[in-house]
C-alpha positions as CSV (number, residue, x, y, z in Angstrom):
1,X,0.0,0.0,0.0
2,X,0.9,3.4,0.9
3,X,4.7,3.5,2.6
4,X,5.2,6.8,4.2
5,X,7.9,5.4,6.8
6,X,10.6,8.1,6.6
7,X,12.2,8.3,9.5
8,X,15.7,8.6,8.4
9,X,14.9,12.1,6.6
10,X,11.4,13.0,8.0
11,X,13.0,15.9,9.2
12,X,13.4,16.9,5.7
13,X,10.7,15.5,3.9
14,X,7.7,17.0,6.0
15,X,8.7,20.6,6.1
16,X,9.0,20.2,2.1
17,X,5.6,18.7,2.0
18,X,3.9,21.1,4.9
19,X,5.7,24.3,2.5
20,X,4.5,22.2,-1.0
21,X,1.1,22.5,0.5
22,X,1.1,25.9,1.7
23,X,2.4,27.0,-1.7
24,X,-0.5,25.0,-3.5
25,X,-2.6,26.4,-1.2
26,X,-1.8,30.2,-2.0
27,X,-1.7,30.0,-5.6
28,X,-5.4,28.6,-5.5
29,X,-6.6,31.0,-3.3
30,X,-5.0,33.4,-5.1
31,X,-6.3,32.2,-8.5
32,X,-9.6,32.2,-7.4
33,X,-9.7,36.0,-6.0
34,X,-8.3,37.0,-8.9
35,X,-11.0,35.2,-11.1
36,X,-13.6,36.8,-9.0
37,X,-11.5,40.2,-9.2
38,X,-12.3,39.8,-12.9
39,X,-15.5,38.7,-12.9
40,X,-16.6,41.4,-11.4
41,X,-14.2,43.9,-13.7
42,X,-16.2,42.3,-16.7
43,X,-19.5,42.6,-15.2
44,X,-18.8,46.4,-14.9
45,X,-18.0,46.3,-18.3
46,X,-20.7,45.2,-19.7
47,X,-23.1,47.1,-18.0
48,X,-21.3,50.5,-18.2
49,X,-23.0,52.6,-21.4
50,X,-20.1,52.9,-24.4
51,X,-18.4,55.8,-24.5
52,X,-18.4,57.9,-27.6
53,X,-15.0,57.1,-28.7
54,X,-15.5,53.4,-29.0
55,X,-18.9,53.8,-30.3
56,X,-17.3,55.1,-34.0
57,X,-16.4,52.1,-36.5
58,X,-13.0,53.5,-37.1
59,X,-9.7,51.8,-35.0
60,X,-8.5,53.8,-32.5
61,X,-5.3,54.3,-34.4
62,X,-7.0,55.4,-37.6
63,X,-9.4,57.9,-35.5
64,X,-5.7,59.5,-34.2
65,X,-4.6,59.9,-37.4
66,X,-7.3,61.2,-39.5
67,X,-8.2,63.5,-36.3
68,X,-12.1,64.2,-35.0
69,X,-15.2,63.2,-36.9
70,X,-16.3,66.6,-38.5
């Protein structure tokens, strides 16, 4: 089955498991608060009215070249 008899090196092997864990740990947590940072960042989005300048057809880098819509 399952040997975890380490004795000779538990004191090494633990700590690197109890830190592996803890590392695990704080890249999930901090994956999902970012995911719910975003989340939230798109909902915004999408419920905020368009603003004038992305409401035009033209790319932003056309509309800065040919200058305002007369």
């Amino acid at each position: 089955m399952l040997d975890l008899d380490v004795t000779p090196y538990a004191a090494f092997v633990w700590p690197a498991w109890g830190v592996s864990a803890l590392v695990l740990a704080a890249l999930t947590a901090r994956a999902v608060i970012a995911s719910r940072k975003w989340k939230r960042e798109l909902m915004r989005l999408e419920t905020s009215p368009i603003p004038e300048a992305a409401a035009t057809n033209r790319p932003q880098v056309a509309r800065s070249a040919i200058g305002p819509k007369k």
